[in-house]
Biopython code that builds the backbone (N, CA, C, O; Angstrom):
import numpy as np
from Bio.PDB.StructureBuilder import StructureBuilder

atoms = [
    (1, "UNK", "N", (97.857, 37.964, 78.202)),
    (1, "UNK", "CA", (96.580, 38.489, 78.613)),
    (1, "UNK", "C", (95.515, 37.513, 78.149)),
    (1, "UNK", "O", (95.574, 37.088, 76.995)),
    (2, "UNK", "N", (94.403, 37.072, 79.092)),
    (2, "UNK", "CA", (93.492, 35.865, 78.510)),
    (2, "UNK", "C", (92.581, 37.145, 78.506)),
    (2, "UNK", "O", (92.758, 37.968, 79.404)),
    (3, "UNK", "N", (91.564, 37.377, 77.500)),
    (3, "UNK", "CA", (90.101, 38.194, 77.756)),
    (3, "UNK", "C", (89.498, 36.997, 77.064)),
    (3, "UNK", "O", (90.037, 36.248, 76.249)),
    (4, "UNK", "N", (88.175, 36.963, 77.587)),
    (4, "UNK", "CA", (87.093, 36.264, 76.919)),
    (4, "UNK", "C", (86.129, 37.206, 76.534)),
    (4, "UNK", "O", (86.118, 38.280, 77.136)),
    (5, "UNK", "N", (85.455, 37.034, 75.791)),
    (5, "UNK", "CA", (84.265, 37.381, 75.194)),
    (5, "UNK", "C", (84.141, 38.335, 74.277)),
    (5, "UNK", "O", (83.472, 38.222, 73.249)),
    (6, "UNK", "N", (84.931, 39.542, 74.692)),
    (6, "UNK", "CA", (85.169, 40.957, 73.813)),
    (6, "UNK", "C", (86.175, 40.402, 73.206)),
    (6, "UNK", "O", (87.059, 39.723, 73.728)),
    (7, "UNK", "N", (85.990, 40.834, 71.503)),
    (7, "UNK", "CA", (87.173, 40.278, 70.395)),
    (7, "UNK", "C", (88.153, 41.762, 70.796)),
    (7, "UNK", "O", (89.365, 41.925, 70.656)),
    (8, "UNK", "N", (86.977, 42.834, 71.398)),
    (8, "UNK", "CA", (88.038, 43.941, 71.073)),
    (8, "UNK", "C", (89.205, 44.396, 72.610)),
    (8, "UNK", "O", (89.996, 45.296, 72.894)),
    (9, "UNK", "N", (88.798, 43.441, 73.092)),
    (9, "UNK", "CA", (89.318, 43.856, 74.424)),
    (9, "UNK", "C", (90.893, 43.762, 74.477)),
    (9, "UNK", "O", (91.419, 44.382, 75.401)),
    (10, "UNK", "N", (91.808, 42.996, 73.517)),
    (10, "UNK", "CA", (93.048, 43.334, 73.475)),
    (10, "UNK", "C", (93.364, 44.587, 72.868)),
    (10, "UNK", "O", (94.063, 45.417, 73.449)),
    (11, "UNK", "N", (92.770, 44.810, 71.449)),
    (11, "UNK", "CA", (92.675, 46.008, 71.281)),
    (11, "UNK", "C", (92.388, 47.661, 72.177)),
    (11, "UNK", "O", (93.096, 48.618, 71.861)),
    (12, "UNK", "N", (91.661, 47.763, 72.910)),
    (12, "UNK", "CA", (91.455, 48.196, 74.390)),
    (12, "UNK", "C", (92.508, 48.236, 74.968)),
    (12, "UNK", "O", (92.950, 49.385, 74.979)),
    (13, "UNK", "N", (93.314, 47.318, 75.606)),
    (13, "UNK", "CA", (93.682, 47.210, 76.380)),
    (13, "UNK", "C", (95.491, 47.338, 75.996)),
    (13, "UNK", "O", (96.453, 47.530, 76.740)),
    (14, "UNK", "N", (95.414, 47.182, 74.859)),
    (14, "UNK", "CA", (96.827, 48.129, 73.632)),
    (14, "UNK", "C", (96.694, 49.299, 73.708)),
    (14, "UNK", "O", (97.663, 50.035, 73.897)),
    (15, "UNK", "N", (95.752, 49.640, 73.610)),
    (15, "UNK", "CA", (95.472, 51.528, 73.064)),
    (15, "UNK", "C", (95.802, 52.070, 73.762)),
    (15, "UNK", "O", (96.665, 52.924, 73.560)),
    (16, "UNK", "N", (94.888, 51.666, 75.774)),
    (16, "UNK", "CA", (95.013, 52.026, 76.652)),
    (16, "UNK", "C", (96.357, 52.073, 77.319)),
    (16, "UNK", "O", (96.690, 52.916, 78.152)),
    (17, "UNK", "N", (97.100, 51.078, 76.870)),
    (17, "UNK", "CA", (98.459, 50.684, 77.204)),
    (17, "UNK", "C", (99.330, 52.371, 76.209)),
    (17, "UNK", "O", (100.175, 53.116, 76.705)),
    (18, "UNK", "N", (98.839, 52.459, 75.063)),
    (18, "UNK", "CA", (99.918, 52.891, 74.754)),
    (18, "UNK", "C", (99.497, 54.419, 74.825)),
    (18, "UNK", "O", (100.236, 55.297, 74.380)),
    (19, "UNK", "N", (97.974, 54.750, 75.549)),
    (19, "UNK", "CA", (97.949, 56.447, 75.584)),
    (19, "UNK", "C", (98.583, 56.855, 76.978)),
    (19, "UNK", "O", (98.960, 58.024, 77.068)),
    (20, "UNK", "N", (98.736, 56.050, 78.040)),
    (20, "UNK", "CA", (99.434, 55.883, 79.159)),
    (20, "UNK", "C", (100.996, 56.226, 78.532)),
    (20, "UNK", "O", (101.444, 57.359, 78.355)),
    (21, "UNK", "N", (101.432, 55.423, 78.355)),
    (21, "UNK", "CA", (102.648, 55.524, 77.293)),
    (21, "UNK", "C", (103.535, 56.903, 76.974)),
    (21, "UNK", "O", (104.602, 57.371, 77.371)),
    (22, "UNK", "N", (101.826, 57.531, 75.435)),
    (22, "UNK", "CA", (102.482, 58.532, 75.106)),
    (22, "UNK", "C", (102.596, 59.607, 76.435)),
    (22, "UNK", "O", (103.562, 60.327, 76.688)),
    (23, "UNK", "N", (101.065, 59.477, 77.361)),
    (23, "UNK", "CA", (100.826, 60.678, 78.277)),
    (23, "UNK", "C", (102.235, 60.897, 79.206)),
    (23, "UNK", "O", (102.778, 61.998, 79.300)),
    (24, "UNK", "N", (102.780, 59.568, 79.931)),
    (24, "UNK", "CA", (103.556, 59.941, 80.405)),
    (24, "UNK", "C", (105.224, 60.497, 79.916)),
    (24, "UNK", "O", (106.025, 61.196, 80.537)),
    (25, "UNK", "N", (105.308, 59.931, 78.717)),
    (25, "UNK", "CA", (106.543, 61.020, 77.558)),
    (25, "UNK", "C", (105.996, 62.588, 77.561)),
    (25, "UNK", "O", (106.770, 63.538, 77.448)),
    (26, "UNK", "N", (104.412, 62.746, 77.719)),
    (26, "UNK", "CA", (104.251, 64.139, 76.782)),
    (26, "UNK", "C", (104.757, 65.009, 78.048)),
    (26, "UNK", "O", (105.629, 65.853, 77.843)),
    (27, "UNK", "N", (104.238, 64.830, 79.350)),
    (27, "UNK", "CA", (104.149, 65.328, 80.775)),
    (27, "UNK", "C", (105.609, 65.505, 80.636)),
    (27, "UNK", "O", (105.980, 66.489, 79.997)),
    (28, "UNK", "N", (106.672, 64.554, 81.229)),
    (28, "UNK", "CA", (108.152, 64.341, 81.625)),
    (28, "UNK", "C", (108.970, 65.659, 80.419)),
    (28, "UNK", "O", (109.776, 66.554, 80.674)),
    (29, "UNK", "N", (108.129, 65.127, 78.726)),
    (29, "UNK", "CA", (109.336, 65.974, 77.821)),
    (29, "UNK", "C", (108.719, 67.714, 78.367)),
    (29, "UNK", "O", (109.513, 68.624, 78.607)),
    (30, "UNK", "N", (107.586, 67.829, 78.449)),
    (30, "UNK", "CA", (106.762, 69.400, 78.043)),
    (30, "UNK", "C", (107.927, 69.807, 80.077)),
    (30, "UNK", "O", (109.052, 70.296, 79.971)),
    (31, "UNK", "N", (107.589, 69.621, 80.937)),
    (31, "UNK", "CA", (107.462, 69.492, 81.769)),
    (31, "UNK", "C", (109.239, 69.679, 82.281)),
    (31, "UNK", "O", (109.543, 70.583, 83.058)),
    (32, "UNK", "N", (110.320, 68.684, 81.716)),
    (32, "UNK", "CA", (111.569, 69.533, 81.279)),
    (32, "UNK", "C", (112.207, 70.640, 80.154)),
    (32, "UNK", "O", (113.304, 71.170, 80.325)),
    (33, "UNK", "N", (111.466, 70.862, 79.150)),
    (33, "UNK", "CA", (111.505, 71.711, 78.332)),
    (33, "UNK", "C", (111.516, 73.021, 78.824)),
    (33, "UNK", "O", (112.368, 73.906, 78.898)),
    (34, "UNK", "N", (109.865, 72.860, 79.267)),
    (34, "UNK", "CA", (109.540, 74.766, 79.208)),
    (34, "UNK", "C", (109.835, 74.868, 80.972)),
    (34, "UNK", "O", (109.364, 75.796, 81.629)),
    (35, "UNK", "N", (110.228, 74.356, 81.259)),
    (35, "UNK", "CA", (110.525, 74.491, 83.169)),
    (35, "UNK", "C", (111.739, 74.875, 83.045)),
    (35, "UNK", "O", (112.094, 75.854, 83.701)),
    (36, "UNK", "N", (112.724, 74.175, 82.138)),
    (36, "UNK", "CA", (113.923, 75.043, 81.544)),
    (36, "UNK", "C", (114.056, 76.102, 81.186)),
    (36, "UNK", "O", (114.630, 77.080, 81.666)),
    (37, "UNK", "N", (113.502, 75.929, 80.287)),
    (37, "UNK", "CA", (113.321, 77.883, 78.934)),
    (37, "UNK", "C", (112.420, 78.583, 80.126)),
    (37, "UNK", "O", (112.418, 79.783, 79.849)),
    (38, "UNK", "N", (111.803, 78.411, 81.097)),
    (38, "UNK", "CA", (110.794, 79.262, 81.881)),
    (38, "UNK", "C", (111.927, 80.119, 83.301)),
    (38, "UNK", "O", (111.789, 81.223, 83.828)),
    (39, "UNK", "N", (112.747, 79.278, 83.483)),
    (39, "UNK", "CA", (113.601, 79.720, 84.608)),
    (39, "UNK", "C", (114.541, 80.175, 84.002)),
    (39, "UNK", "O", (115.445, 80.574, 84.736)),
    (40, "UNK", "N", (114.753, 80.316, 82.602)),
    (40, "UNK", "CA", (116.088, 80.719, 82.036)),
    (40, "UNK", "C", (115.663, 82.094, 82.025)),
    (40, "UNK", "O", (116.463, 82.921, 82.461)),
    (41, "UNK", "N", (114.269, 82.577, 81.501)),
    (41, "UNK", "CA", (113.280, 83.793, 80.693)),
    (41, "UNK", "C", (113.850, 84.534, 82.286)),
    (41, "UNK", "O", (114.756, 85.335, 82.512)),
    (42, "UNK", "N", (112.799, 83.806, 83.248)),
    (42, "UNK", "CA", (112.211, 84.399, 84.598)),
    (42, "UNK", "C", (113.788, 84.865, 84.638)),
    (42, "UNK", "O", (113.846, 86.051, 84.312)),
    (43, "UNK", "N", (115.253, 84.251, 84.969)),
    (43, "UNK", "CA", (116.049, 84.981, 85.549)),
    (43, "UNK", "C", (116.625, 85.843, 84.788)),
    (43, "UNK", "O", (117.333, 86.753, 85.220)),
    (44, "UNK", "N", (116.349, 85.617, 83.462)),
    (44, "UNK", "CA", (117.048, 87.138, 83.023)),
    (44, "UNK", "C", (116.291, 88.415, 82.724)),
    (44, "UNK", "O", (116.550, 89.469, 82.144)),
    (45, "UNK", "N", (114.875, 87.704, 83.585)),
    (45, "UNK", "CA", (114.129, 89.344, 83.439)),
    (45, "UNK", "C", (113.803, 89.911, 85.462)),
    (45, "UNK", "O", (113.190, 90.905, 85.851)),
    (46, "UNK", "N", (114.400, 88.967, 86.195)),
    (46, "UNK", "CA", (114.202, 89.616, 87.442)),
    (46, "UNK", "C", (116.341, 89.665, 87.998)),
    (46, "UNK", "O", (116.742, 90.024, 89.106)),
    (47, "UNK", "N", (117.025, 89.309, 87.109)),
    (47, "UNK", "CA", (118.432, 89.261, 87.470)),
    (47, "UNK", "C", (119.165, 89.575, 86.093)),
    (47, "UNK", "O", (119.995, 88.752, 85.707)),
    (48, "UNK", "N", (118.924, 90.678, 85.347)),
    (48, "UNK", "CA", (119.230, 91.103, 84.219)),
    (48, "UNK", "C", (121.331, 91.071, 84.468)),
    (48, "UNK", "O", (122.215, 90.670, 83.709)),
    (49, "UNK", "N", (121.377, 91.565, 85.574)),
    (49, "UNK", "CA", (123.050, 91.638, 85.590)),
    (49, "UNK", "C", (123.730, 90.522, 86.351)),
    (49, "UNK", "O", (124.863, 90.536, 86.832)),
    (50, "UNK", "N", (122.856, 89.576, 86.371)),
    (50, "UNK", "CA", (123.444, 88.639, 86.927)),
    (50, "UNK", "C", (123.634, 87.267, 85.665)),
    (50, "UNK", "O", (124.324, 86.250, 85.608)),
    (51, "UNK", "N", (122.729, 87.845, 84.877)),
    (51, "UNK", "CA", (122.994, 86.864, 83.513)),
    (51, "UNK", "C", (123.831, 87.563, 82.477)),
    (51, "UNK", "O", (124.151, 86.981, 81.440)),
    (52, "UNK", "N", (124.191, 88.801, 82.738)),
    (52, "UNK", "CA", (125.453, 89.406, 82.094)),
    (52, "UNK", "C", (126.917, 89.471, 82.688)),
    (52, "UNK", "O", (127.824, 90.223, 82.331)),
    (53, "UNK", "N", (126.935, 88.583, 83.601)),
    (53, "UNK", "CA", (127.964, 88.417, 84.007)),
    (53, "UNK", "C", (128.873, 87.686, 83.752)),
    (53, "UNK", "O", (128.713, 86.483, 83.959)),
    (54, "UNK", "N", (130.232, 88.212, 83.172)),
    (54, "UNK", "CA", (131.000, 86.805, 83.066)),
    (54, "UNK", "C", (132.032, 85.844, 83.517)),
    (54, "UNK", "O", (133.207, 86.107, 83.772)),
    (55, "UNK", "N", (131.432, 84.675, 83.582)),
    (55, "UNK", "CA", (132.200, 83.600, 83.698)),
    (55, "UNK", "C", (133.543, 83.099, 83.680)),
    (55, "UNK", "O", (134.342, 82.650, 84.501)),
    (56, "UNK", "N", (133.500, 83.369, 82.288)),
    (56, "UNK", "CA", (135.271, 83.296, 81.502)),
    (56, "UNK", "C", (135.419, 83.882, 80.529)),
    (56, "UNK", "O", (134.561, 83.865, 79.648)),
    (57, "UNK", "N", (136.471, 84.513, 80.431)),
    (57, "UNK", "CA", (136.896, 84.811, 79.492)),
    (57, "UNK", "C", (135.486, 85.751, 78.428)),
    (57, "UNK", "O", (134.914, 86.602, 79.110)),
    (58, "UNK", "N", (135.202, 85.693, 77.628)),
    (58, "UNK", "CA", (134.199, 86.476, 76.690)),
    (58, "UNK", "C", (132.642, 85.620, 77.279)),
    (58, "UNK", "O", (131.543, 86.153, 77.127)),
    (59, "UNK", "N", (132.777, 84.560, 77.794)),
    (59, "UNK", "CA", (131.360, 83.882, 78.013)),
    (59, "UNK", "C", (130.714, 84.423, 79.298)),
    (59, "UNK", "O", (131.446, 84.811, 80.207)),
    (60, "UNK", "N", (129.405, 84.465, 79.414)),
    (60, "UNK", "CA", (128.285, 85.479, 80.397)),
    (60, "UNK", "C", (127.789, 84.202, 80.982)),
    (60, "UNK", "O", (128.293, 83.135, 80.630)),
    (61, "UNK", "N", (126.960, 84.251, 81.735)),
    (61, "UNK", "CA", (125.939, 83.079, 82.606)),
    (61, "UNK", "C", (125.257, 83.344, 81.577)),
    (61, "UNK", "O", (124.925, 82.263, 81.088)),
    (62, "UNK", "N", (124.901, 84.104, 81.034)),
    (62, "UNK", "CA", (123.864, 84.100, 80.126)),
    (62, "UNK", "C", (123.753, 83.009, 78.775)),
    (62, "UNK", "O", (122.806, 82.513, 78.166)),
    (63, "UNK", "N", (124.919, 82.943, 78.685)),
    (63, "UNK", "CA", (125.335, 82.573, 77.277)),
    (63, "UNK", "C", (125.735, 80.741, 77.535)),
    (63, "UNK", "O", (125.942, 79.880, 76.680)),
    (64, "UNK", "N", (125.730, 80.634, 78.972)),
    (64, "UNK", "CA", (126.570, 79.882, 79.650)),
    (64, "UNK", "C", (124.854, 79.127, 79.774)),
    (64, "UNK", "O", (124.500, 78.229, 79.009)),
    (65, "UNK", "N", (123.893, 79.739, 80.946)),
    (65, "UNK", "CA", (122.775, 78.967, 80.515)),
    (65, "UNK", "C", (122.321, 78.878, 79.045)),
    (65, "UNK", "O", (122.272, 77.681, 78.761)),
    (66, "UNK", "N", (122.044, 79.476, 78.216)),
    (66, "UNK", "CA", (121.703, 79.356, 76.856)),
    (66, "UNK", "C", (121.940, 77.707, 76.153)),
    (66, "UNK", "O", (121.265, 76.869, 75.555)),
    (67, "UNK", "N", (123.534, 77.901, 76.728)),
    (67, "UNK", "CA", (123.871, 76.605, 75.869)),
    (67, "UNK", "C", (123.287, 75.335, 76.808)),
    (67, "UNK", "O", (122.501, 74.524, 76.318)),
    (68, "UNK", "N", (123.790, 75.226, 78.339)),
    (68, "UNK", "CA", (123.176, 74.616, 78.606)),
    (68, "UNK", "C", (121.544, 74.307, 78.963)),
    (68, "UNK", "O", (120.980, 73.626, 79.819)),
    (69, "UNK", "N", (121.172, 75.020, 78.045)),
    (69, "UNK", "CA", (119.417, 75.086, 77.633)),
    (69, "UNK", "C", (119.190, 74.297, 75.802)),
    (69, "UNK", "O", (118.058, 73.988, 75.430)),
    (70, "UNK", "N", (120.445, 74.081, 74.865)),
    (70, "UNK", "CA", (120.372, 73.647, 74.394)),
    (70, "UNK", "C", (120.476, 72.406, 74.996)),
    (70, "UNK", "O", (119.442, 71.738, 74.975)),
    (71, "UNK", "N", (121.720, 71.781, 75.678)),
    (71, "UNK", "CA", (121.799, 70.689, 75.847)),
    (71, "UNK", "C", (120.940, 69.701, 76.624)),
    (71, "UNK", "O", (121.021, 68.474, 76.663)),
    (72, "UNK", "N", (119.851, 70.775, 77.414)),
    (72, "UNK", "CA", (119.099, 69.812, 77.889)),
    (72, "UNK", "C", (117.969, 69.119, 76.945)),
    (72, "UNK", "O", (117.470, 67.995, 77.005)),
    (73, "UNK", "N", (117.708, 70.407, 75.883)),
    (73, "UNK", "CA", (117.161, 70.146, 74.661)),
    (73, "UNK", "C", (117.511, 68.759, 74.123)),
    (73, "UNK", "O", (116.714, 67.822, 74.127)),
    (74, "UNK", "N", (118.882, 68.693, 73.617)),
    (74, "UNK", "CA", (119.468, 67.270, 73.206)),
    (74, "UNK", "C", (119.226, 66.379, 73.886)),
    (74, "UNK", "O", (118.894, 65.377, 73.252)),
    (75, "UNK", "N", (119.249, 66.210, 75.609)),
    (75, "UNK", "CA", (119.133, 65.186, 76.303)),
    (75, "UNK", "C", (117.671, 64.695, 76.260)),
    (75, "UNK", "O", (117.440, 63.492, 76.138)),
    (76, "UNK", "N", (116.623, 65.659, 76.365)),
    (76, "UNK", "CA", (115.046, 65.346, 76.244)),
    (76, "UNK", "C", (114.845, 64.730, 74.740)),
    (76, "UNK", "O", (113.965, 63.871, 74.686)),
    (77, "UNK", "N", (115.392, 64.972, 73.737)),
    (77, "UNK", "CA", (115.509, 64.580, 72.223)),
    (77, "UNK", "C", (115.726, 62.912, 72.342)),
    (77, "UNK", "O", (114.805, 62.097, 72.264)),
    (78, "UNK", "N", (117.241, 62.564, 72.561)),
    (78, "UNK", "CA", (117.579, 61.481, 72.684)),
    (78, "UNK", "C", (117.059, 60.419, 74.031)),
    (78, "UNK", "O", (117.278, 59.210, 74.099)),
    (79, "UNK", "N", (116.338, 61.245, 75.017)),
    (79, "UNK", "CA", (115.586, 60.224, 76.088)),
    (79, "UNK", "C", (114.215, 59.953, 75.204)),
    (79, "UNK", "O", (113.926, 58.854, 74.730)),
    (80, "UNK", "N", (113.373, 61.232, 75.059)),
    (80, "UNK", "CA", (112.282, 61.076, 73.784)),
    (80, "UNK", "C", (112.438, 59.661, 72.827)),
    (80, "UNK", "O", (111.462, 58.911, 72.824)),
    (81, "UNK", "N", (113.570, 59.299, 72.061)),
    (81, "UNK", "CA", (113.597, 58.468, 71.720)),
    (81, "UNK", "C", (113.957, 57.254, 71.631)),
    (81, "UNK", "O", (113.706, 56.312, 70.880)),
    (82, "UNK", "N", (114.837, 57.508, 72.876)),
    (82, "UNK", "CA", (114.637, 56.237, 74.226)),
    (82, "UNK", "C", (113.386, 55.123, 74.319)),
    (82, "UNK", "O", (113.110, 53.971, 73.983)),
    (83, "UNK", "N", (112.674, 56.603, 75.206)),
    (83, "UNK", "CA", (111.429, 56.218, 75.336)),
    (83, "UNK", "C", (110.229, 55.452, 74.257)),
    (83, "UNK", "O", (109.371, 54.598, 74.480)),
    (84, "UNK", "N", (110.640, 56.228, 72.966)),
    (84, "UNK", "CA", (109.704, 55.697, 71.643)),
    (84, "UNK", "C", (109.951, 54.335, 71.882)),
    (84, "UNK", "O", (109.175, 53.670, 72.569)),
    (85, "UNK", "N", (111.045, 53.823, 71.332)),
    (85, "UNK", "CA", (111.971, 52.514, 71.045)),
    (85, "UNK", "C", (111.353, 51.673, 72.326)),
    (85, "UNK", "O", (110.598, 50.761, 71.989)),
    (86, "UNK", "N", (111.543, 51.830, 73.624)),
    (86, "UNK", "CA", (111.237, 50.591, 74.188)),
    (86, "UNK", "C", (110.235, 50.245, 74.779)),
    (86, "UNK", "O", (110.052, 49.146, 75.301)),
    (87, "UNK", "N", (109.398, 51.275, 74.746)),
    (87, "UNK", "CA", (107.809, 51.521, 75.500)),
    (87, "UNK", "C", (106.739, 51.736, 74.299)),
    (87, "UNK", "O", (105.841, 50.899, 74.382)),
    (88, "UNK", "N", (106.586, 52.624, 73.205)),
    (88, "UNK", "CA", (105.794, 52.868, 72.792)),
    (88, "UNK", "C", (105.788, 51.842, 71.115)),
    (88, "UNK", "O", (104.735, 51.371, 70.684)),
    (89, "UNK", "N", (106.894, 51.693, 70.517)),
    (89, "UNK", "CA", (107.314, 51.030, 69.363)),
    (89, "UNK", "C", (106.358, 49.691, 69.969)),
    (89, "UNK", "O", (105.192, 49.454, 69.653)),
    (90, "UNK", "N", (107.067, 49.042, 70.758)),
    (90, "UNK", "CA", (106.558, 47.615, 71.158)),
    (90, "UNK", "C", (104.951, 47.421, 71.014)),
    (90, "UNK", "O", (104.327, 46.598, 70.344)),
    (91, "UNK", "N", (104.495, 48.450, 71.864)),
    (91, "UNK", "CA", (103.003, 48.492, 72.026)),
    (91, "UNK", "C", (102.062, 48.659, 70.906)),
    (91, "UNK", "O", (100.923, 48.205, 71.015)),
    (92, "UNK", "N", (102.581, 49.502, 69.436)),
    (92, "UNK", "CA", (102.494, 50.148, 68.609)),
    (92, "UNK", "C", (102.287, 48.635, 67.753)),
    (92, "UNK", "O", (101.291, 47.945, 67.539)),
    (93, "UNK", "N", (103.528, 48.515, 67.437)),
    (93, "UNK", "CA", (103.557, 47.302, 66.864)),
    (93, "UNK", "C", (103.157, 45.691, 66.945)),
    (93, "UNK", "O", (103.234, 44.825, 66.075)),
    (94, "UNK", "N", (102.626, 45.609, 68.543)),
    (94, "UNK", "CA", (101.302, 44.603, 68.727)),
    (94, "UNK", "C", (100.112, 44.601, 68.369)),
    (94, "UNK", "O", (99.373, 43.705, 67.962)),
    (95, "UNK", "N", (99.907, 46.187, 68.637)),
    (95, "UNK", "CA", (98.243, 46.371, 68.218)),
    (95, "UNK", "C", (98.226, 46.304, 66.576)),
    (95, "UNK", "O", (97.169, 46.166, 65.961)),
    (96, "UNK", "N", (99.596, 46.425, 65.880)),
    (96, "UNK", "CA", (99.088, 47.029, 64.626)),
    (96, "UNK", "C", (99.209, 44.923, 63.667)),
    (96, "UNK", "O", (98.637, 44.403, 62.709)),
    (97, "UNK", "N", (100.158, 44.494, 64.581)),
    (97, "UNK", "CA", (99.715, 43.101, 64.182)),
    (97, "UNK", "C", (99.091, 42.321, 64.456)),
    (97, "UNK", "O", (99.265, 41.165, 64.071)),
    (98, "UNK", "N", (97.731, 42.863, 65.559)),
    (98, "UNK", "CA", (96.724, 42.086, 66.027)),
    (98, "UNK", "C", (95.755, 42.380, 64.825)),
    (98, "UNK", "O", (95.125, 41.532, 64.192)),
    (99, "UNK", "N", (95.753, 43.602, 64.649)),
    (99, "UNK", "CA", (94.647, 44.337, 63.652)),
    (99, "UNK", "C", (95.192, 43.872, 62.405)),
    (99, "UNK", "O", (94.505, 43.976, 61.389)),
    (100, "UNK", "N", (96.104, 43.475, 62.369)),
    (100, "UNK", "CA", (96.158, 42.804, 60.796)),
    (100, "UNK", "C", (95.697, 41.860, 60.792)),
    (100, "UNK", "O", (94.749, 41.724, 60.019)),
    (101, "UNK", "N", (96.102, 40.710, 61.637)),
    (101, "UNK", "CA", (95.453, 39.341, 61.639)),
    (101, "UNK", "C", (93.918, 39.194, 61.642)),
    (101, "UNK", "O", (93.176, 38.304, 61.226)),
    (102, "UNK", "N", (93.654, 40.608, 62.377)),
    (102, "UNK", "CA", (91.618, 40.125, 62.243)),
    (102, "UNK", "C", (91.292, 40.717, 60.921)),
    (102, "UNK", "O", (90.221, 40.514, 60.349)),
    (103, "UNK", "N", (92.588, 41.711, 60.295)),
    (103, "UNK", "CA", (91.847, 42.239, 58.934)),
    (103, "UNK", "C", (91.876, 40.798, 57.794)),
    (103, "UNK", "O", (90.941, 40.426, 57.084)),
    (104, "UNK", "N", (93.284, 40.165, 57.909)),
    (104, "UNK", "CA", (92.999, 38.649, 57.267)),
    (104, "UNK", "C", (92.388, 38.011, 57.713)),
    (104, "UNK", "O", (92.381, 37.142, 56.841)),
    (105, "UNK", "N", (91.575, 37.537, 58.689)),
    (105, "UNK", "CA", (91.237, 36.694, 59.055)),
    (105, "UNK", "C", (89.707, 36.948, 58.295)),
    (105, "UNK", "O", (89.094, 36.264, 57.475)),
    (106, "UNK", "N", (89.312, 38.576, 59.123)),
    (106, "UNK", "CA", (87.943, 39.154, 57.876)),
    (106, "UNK", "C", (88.040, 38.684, 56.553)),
    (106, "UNK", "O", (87.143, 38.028, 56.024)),
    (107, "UNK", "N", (89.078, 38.987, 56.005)),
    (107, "UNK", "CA", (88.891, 38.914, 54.923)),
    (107, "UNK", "C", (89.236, 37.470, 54.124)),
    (107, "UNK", "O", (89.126, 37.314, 52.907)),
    (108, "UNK", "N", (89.673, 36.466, 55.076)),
    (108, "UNK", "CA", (89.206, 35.299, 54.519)),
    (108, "UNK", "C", (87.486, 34.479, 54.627)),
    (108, "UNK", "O", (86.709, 33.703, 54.072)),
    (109, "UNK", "N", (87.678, 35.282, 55.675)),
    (109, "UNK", "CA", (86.219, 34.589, 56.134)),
    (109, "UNK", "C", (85.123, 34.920, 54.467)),
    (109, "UNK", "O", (84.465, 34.247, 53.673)),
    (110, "UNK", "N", (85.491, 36.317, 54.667)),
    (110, "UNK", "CA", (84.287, 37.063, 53.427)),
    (110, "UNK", "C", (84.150, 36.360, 51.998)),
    (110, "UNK", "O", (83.128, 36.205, 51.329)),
    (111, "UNK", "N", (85.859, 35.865, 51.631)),
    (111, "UNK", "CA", (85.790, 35.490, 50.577)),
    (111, "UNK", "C", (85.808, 33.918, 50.713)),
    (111, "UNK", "O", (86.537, 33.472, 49.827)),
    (112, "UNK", "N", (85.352, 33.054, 51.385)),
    (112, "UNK", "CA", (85.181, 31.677, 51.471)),
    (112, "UNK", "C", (83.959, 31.371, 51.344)),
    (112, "UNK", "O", (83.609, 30.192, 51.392)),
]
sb = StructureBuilder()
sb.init_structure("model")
sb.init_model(0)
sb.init_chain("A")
sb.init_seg("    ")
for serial, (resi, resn, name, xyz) in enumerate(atoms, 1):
    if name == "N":
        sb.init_residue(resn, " ", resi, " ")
    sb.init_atom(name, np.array(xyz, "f"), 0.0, 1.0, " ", f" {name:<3s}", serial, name[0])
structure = sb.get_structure()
């Protein structure tokens, strides 16, 4: 990135980089979460005997979504930190060593 003139414009343009970043993790995780737990609620309060029904052996749909309501849990967990690691870490860790270098750089200047 070349900017001229604004010292802060990489800074800017990090931040901006990385609230994009978090926004689109927060949307995707909130967005499979409760769309999950929301259709799990909704069908066992408009299909009460259809989520008591069972499957196999001692297991219900009920019990049957449940778990697979944990596991999507796990999958949003481990994409979540997917996502940290190769999108947000990176970005995180530019801005935070740009801002060091102008904090040394301040602070040589001050004491010379």
């Amino acid at each position: 990135m070349t900017v001229t003139g604004d010292p802060l414009a990489y800074v800017r343009a990090d931040a901006a980089a990385l609230r994009r970043a978090h926004r689109s993790l927060r949307r995707s995780t909130v967005g499979l979460v409760l769309g999950g737990h929301l259709s799990y609620a909704a069908l066992s309060c408009l299909a009460p005997s259809l989520i008591g029904a069972r499957t196999t052996g001692h297991l219900t749909l009920g019990m049957a979504l449940g778990l697979g309501e944990m596991g999507l849990v796990a999958t949003v967990l481990v994409r979540h930190a997917r996502h940290t690691t190769e999108r947000i870490d990176p970005l995180a860790d530019r801005l935070r060593s740009y801002l060091a270098q102008r904090r040394s750089a301040a602070t040589k200047g001050a004491t010379a």
